[in-house]
C-alpha positions in Angstrom: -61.4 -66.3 -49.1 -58.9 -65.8 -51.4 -59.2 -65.7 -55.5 -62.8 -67.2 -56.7 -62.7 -67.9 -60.6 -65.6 -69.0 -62.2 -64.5 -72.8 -62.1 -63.6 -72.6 -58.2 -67.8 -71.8 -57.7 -69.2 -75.2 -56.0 -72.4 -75.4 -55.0 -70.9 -75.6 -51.2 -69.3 -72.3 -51.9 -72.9 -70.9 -53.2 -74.6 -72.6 -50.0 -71.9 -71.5 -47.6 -72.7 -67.9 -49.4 -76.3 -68.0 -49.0 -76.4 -68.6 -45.2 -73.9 -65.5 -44.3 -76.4 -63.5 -46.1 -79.5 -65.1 -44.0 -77.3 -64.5 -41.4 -76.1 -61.1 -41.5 -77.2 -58.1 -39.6 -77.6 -55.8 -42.3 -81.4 -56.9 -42.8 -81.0 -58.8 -46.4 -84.5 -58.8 -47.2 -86.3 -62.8 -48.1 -87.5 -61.2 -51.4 -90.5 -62.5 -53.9 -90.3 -63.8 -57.3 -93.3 -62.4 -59.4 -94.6 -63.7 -62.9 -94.3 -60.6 -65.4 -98.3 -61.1 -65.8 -98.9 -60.0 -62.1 -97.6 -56.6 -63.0 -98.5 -54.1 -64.9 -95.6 -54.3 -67.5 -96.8 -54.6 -70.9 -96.6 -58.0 -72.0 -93.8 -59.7 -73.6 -93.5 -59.5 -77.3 -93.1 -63.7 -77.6 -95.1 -66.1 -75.1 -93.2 -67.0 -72.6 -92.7 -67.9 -68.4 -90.8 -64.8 -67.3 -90.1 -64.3 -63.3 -89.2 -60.8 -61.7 -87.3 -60.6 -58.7 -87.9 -57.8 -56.5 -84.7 -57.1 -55.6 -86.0 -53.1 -55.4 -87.6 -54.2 -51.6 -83.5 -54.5 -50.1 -83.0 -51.3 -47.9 -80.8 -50.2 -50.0 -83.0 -50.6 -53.5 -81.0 -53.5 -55.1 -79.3 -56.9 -54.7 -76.0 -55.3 -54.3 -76.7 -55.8 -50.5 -76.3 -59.6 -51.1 -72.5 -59.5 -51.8 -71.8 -56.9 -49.3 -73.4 -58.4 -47.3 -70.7 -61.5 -48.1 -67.7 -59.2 -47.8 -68.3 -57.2 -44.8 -68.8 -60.8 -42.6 -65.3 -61.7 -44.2 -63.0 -58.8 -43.8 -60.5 -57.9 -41.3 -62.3 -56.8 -38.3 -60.7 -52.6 -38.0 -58.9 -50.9 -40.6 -60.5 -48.8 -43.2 -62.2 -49.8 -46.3 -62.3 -48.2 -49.9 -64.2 -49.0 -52.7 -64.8 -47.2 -56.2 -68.9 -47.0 -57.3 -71.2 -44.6 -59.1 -74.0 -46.4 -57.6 -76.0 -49.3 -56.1 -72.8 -51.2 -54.8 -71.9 -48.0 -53.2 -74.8 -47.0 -51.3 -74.7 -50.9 -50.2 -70.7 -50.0 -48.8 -72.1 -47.2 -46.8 -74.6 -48.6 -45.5 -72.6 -51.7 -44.4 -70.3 -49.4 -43.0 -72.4 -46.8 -41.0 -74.0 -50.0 -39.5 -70.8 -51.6 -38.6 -68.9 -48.6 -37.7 -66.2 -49.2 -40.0 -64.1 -46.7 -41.5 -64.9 -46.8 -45.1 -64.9 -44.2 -48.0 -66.9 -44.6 -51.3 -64.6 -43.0 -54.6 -66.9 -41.8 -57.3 -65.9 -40.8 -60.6 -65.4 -36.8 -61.5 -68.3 -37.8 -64.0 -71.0 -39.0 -61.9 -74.0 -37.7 -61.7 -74.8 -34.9 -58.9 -78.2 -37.5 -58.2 -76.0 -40.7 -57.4 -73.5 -39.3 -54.4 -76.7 -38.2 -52.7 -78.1 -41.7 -52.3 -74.7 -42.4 -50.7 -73.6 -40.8 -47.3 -72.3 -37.8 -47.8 -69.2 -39.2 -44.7 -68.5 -41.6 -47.0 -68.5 -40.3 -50.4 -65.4 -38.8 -51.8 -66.2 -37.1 -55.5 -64.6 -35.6 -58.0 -62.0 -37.3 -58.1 -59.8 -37.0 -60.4 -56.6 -39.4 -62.2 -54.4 -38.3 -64.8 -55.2 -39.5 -68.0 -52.2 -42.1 -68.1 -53.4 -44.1 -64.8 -56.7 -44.2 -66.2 -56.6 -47.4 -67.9 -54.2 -48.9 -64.9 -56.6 -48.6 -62.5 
């Protein structure tokens, strides 16, 4: 796909985007829009038309599914795939993964909390990791 920068996005690219996630065969959930006055937030401090998407029914608990959804249909087909989270993106990447059966390890931060690595795989989670205080900022 190449480099995307925020003038290459055309509405074909955004279209072409949407139907691999319809597509895929990670279960990308059709989810609802909701007015904020169908829940039971407190209202808004100004009138206004606010719309929630639930984004929380994915399988994984967030829209990060969407774009991984995008990547994992366009990457090489084999090899082994890293990426560096402290979250939602990375219990997405596992999940992608174990249902692919791709190779794939998720980095976390020496700082992340205990709670976050246990929503991700414990096969695919690497933590504690640790880089010198020099290739901090380089990375």
């Amino acid at each position: 796909m190449g480099d995307v920068t925020a003038d290459s996005v055309t509405l074909s690219l955004l279209m072409e985007a949407r139907d691999t996630v319809r597509g895929s065969p990670l279960g990308v959930v059709h989810t609802p829009m909701v007015r904020w006055c169908q829940t039971s937030l407190p209202p808004p401090p100004v009138p206004c038309n606010i719309h929630i998407k639930l984004e929380n029914m994915q399988k994984t608990g967030s829209f990060k599914i969407r774009g991984v959804a995008n990547q994992f249909a366009r990457r090489p087909k084999g090899g082994h795939f890293v990426t560096m989270s402290a979250g939602n993106y990375g219990k997405a990447f596992a999940y992608a993964s174990k249902h692919y059966g791709s190779k794939g390890k998720v980095v976390m931060p020496e700082t992340a909390p205990l709670s976050r690595s246990a929503l991700i795989q414990p096969e695919l989670c690497a933590r504690n990791l640790s880089f010198p205080q020099h290739r901090r900022n380089t990375l």
